[in-house]
C-alpha positions in Angstrom: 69.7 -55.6 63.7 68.2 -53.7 60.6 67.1 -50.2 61.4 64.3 -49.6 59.5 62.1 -52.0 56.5 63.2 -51.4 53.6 62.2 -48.8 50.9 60.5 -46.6 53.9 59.1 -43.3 53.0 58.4 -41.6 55.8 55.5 -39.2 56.2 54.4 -35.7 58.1 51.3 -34.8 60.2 50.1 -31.5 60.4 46.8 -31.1 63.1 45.7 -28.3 61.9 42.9 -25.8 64.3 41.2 -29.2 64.9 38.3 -29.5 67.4 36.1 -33.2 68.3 32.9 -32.5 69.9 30.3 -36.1 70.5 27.3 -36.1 71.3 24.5 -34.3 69.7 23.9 -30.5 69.4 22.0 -30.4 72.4 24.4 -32.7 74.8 28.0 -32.1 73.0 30.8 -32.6 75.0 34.2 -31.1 73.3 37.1 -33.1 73.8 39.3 -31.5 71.4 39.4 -27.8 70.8 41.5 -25.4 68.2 44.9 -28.1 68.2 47.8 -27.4 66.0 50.7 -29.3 65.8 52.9 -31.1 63.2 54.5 -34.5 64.1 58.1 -34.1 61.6 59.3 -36.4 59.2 61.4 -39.2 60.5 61.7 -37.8 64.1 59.7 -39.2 67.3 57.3 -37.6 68.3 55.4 -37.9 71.9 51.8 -36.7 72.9 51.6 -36.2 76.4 48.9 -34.8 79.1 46.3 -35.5 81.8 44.6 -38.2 81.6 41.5 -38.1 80.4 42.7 -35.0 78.3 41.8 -36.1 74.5 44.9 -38.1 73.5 43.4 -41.4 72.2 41.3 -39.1 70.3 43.8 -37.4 68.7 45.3 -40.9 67.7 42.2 -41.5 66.3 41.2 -38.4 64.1 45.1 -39.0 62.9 44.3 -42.6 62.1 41.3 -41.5 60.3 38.6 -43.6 62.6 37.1 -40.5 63.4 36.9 -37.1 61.6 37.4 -33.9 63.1 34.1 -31.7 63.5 36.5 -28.4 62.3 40.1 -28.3 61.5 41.8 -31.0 59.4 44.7 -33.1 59.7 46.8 -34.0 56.5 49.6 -36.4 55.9 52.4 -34.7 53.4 49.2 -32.2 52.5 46.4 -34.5 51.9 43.7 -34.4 53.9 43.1 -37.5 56.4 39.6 -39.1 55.4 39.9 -42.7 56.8 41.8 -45.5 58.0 45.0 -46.0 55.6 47.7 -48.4 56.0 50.2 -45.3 56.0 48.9 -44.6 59.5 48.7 -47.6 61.3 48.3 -47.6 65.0 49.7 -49.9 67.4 47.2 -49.9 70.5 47.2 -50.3 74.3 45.7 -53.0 74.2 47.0 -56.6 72.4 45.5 -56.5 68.7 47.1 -59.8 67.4 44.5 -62.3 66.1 44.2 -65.4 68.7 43.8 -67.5 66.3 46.3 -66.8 64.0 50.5 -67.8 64.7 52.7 -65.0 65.3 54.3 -65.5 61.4 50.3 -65.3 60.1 49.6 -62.4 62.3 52.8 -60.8 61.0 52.3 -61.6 57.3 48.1 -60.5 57.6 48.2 -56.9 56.1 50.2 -57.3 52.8 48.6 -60.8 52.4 45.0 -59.4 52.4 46.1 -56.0 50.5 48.1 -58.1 47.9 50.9 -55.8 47.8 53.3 -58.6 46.8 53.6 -62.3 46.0 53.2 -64.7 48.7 56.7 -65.7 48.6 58.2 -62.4 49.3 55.3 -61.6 52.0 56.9 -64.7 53.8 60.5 -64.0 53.6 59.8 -60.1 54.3 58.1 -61.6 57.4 61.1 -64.1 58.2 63.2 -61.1 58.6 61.1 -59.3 60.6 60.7 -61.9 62.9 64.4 -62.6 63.7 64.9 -58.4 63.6 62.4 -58.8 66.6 63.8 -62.1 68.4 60.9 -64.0 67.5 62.0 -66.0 64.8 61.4 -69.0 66.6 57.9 -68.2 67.9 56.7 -68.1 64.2 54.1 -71.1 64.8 53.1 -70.1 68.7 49.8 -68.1 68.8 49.2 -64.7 70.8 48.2 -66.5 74.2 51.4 -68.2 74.3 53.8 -65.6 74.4 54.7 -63.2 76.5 53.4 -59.4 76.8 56.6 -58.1 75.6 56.9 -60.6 72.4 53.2 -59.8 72.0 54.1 -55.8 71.6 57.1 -57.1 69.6 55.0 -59.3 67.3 52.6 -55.9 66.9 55.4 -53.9 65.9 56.2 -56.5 63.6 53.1 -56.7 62.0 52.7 -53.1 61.6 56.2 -51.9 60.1 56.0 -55.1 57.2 53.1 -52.4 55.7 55.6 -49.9 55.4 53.9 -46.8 57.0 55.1 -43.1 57.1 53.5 -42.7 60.1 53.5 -45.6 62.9 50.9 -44.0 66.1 51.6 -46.0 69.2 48.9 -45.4 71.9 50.9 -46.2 75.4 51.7 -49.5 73.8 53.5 -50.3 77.2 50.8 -49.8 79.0 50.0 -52.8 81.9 53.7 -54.2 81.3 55.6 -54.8 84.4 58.0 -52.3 85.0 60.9 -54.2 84.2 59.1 -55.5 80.9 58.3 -52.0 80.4 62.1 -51.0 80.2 63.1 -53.5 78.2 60.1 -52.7 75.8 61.6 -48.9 76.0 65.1 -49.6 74.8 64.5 -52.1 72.1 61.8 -49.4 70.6 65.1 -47.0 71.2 67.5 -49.2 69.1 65.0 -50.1 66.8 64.0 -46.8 65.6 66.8 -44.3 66.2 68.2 -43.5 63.1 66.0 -45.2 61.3 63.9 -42.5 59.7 60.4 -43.9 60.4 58.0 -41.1 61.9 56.5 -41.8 65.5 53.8 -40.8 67.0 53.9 -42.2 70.6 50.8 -41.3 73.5 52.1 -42.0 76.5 51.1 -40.3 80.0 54.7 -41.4 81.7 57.3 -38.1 81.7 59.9 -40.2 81.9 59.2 -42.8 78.9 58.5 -39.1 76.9 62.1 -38.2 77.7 63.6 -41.0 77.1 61.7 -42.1 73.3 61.4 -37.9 72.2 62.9 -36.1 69.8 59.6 -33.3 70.2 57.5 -33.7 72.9 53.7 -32.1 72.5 52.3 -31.2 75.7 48.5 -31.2 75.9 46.2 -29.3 78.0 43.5 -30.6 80.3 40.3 -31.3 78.9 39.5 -30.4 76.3 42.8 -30.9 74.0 44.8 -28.4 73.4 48.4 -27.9 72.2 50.0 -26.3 75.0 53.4 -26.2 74.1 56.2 -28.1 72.4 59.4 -29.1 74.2 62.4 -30.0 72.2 64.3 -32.9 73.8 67.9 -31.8 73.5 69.3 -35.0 74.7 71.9 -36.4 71.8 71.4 -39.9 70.5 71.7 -43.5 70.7 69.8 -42.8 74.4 69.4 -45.3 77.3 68.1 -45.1 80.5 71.4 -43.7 81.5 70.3 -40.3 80.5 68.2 -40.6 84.0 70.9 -39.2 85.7 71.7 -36.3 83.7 71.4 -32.3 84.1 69.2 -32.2 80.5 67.3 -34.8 81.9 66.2 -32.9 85.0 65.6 -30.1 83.7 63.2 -31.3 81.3 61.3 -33.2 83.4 61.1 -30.5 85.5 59.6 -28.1 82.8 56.8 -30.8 82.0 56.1 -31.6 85.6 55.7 -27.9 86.3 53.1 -27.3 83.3 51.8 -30.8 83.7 50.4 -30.6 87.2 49.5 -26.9 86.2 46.8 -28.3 83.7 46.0 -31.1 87.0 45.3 -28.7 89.5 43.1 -25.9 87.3 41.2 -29.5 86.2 40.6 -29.9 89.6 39.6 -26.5 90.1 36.6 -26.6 87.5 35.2 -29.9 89.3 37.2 -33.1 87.7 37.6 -35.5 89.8 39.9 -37.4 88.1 42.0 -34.5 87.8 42.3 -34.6 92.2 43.4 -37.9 91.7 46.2 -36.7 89.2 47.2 -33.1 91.6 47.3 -36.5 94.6 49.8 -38.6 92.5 52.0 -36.2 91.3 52.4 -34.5 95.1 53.2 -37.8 96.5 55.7 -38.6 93.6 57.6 -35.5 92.8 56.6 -33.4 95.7 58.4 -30.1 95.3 59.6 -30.6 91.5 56.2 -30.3 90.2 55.3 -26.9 92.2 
């Protein structure tokens, strides 16, 4: 299996003092407030925190749906003003077209932009498929494939654009578990090494261990950046690394601040943030005290 498309240039977000408040002057609500971080060049990167805490809109100030009401966010220095196809985002949610086959899905972006001759679009596409086992699903539509081949066919149709920066907002989310694992080690073997830059939301400490070269820890609502871990795990990775001292002790750093941010959420009146202080109790128990 190829590591990476070919002639990838990878890019580098810096989030820069950015705050997001909606809602007019009288009624704003801030969901974002004063967030700095940088997600590297050709590392993977993982946004994690409460739910509810700002994260999807941080995917989308990054993506350029939305703009930042102060602060900016750049991509190797130029400031984000709109969607571009060197940040594309692969969603929670399936985004194929239903009406399209997996190979038309796949060959959509570059066809519409033009970037290259037809010919080349489909053979990029061929490879691309068979990189992601799907080779011979070319002519089945969305609806007839599984949730995994349908995150598979995503990531397909993303990476034949070439990003520098592919955003993945918990793409795994509503898998079954054992889909879920699956989905994590293929994205491991697809990507380490490979030199694309990740941006990957998830709210699952474990999947953040696992996929992380950085992890960005977020605050509870509104956003902040409230600290960066360093995943000092060595590479290739697999869920083997479950078991391990490093492991622990990282999870057990994240728990802790984690269910920090949970309980003074719960303090000021969230309820959501109950439900959060509930789960991790009956979860982790003492590693998250």
């Amino acid at each position: 299996m190829t590591s990476a498309p070919i002639n990838l240039q990878p890019g580098e977000i810096l989030v820069e003092n950015v705050s997001k408040s909606l809602g007019d002057e009288f009624a704003s609500k801030t969901i974002v407030e004063n967030c700095s971080f940088k997600v590297p060049r050709g590392k993977f990167t993982v946004l994690i925190g409460p739910s509810g805490c700002g994260k999807t809109t941080l995917i989308n100030l990054i993506a350029g749906y939305d703009r930042p009401s102060s602060g900016r966010v750049t991509l190797d220095g130029a400031a984000v003003v709109g969607p571009s196809s060197n940040r594309l985002v692969v969603f929670q949610e399936t985004a194929l077209f239903p009406w399209m086959t997996v190979e038309q899905n796949v060959m959509y972006g570059p066809t519409v932009q033009r970037q290259s001759k037809a010919a080349d679009i489909k053979a990029e596409s061929n490879e691309l498929l068979g990189r992601f086992g799907l080779r011979d699903f070319r002519d089945k539509y969305p609806n007839q494939l599984s949730g995994g081949m349908q995150r598979r066919a995503e990531l397909a149709r993303a990476l034949i654009n070439r990003p520098r920066v592919l955003l993945m907002d918990e793409p795994f989310r509503g898998l079954d578990a054992m889909t879920r694992q699956l989905m994590q080690e293929y994205l491991l073997g697809l990507f380490e090494g490979s030199g694309q830059t990740v941006l990957f939301v998830t709210s699952e400490i474990d999947e953040a261990i696992l996929l992380a070269d950085t992890i960005v820890l977020l605050s509870r609502s509104p956003a902040t950046a409230k600290e960066v871990i360093q995943v000092d795990i060595s590479r290739p990775r697999s869920v083997s690394i479950f078991g391990t001292p490093q492991y622990a002790d990282l999870k057990r750093k994240a728990l802790s601040l984690l269910y920090r941010e949970a309980v003074e959420a719960f303090a000021s009146g969230s309820s959501g943030a109950g439900d959060l202080v509930e789960a991790f109790e009956a979860r982790h128990g003492s590693e998250a005290s």
